[in-house]
N, C-alpha and C positions, 0 to 999 in steps of 0.2 A: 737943428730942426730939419734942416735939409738932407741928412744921412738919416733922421729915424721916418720923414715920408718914404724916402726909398727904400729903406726895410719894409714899408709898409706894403707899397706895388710890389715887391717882390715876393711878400709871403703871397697877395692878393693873388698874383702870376699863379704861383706853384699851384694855389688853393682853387683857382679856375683849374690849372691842367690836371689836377688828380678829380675836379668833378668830369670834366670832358671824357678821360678815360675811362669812367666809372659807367659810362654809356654806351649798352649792347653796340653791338656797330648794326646788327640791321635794323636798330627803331632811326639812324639816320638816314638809313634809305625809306625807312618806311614815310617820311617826313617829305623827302624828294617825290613821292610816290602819288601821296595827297596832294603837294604842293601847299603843303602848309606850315607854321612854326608852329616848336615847344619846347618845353625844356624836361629836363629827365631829374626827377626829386626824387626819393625813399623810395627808390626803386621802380618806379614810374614814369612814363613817358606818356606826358599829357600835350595833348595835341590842340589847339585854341581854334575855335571855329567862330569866332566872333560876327555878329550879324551888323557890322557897320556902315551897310548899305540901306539900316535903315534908322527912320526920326520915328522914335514910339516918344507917345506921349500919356500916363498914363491917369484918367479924371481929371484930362486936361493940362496935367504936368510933363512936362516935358523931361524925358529922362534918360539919361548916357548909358551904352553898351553895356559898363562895369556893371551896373548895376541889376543887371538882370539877361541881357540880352547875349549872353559869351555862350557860345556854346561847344563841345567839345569830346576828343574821345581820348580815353586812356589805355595804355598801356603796359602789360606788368608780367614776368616771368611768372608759368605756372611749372606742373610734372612734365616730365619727359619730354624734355624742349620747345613745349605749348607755349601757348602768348593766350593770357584773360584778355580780351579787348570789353570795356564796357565803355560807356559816351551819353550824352545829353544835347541834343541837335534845337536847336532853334527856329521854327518853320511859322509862315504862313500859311493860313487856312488853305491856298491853292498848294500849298506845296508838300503838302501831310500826307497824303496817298501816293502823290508819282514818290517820294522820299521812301515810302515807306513799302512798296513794289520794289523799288530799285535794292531796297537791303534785303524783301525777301527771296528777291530772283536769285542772289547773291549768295544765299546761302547762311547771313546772318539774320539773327532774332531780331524781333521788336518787344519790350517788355511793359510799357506802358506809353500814353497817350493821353497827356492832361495838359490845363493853364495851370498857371503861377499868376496870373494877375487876376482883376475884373475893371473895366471901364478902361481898357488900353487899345490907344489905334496906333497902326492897324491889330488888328488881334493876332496876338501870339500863342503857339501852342509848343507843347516839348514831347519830342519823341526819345525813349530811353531802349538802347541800342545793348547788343551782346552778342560775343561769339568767341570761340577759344577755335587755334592755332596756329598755324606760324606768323611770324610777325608781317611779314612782307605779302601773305599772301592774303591777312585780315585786312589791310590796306588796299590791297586790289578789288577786294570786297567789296570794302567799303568807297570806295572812291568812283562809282557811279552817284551814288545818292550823296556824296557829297559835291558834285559838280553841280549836283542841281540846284541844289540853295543856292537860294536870288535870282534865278535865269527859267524859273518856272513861270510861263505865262499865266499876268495875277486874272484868270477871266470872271471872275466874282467880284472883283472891285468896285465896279460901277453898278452892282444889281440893286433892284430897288428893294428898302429895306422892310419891306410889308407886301404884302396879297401879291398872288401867285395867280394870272392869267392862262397860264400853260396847263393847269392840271386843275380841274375842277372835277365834282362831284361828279359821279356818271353810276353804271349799272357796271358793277364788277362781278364774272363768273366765280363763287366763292365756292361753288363745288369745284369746279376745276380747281382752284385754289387748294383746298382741301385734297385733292386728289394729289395733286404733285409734290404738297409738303407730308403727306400719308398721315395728317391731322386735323380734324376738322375745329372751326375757329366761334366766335362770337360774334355778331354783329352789333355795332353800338353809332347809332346814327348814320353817316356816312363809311367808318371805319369799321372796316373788317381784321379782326384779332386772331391771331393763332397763336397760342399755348402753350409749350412741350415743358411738362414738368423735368426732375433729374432723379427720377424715382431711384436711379442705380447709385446716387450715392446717400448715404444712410448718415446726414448730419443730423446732430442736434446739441440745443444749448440747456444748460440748466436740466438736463432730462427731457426736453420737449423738444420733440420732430421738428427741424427747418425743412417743409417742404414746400411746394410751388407756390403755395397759397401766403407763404411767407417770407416767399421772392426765390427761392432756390430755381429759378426755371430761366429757359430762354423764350422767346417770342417775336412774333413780325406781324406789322401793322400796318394794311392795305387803305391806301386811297386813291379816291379817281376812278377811272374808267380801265376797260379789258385794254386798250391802247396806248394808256396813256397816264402811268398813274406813277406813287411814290410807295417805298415802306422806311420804316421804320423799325427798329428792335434792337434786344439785348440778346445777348449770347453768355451763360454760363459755362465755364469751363473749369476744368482740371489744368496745370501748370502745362504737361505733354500737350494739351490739345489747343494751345494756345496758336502755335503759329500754325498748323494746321487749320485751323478752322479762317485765320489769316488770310492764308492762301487760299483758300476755299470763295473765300470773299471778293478779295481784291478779284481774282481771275474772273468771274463771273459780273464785274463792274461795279462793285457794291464799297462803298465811302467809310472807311472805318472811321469813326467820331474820337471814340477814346475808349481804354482800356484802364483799369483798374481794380479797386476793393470796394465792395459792398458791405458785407462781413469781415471781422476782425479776431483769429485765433480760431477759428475753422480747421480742424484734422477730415479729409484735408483741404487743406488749400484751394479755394475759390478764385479766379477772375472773372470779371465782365466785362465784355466787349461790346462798348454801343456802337452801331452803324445805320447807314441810309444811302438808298438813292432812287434813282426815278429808271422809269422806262415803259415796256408793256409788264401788263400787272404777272402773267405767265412766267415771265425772264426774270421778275424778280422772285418768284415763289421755287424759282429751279435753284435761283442765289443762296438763296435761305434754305431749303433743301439741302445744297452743297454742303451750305456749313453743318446744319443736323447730322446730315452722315460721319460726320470726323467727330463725335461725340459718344463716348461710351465702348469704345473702341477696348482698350483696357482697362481693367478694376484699378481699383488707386490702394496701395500699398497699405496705407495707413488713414480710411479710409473708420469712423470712430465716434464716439461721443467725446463732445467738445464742454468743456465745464467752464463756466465763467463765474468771476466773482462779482460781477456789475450787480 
């Protein structure tokens, strides 16, 4: 009994040292780099970003890290000595914008911005990360916006959960508005709307046109007063014009919400980008503006009639 356990550690020995080996040697510096653990599978070097500095509870359940709250970035040999880095970060709501500045400063992508839960506190959100090359220097990259998780000042924690004191209705310039988005908009009660169809790309389903009227469009939606007001909107995009229009945003002060799919099997390819934020109504219409610009920039390849069987 006692000579077949120690055959057993001993294979066990060998069977760790040929995994150990089997490990680029720069995903272990990359590890040193983050300050973080993982282990290297099927070629992969998954890096664990676990959020266990916090209690989520979710419709009142109270519910462990494993279960949802791990979050993380991988690692994996591509061509010509390239590193695919792709990842799944864990943030709270304070923490999804400085997060998400810091990887585009960086130079890497952001490719979506959704929950995974509903009725969970404090509220969790997932930002889904990407960038190719070298290993150690996608680590440097990324290792701003990963210091930040948990050490972002929560300052929305204590806001109150209803009506908004700070920005009430008022008289907003909508010609100026108009003027600076080079769009003129709708008014609907207090809320002033502006439009921009995506006339330049030519979807449709079943043989029938997806255009603005059918959601194909992006738009910004003014409230409050010429000093003091908020918008709101969607941004449609092509795959390229993604983090551009990103950058466009964040820089000008503007709250990326979430990025995703509206449509499904689109030639081509659609995202949405909801965002918000406050200020004077002008500075947010230059916001919006910004991102307009980065829009249409070039034709899309494969740009078609989309056939569905629904």
């Amino acid at each position: 009994m006692t000579r077949t356990i120690g055959v057993l550690l001993a294979s066990s020995a060998l069977t760790l040292g040929i995994y150990a080996q089997q490990m680029p040697q720069d995903y272990d510096q990359v590890m040193k780099t983050l300050g973080k653990q993982g282990d290297f599978k099927d070629n992969v070097l998954k890096i664990n970003i676990p959020r266990n500095d916090l209690k989520v509870s979710i419709d009142g359940i109270s519910t462990p890290t494993p279960f949802g709250f791990g979050g993380w970035l991988a690692m994996t040999k591509g061509d010509a000595g390239m590193d695919v880095m792709m990842g799944d970060l864990v943030l709270l709501e304070d923490e999804v914008n400085p997060v998400l500045s810091a990887l585009l400063d960086n130079g890497l992508e952001v490719t979506a911005v959704h929950n995974h839960f509903f009725f969970e506190n404090p509220r969790i959100f997932y930002m889904h990360v990407n960038g190719h090359g070298k290993a150690i220097d996608l680590a440097k990259m990324a290792k701003p916006a990963v210091d930040l998780i948990g050490h972002v000042s929560p300052r929305h924690q204590s806001a109150p959960e209803s009506g908004n004191t700070t920005i009430n209705p008022g008289t907003l310039d909508t010609a100026k508005l108009a003027n600076i988005v080079g769009h003129e908009g709708e008014q609907s009660g207090s809320v002033y709307k502006i439009t921009v169809g995506r006339d330049d790309l030519k979807l449709k389903e079943m043989g029938a046109p997806i255009n603005s009227r059918m959601g194909l469009n992006t738009w910004a939606a003014f409230y409050g007063s010429n000093a003091n007001a908020q918008v709101a909107g969607d941004v449609a995009m092509l795959g390229q014009e993604v983090t551009p229009v990103l950058k466009a945003l964040r820089s000008n002060g503007l709250n990326v919400v979430a990025i995703h799919h509206h449509m499904i099997g689109t030639q081509p390819a659609i995202y949405f980008l909801h965002y918000w934020g406050t200020g004077p109504a002008d500075k947010l219409a230059t916001g919006f503006k910004a991102a307009l610009n980065e829009l249409g920039k070039t034709s899309p390849h494969t740009a078609g009639a989309h056939s569905s069987a629904r």
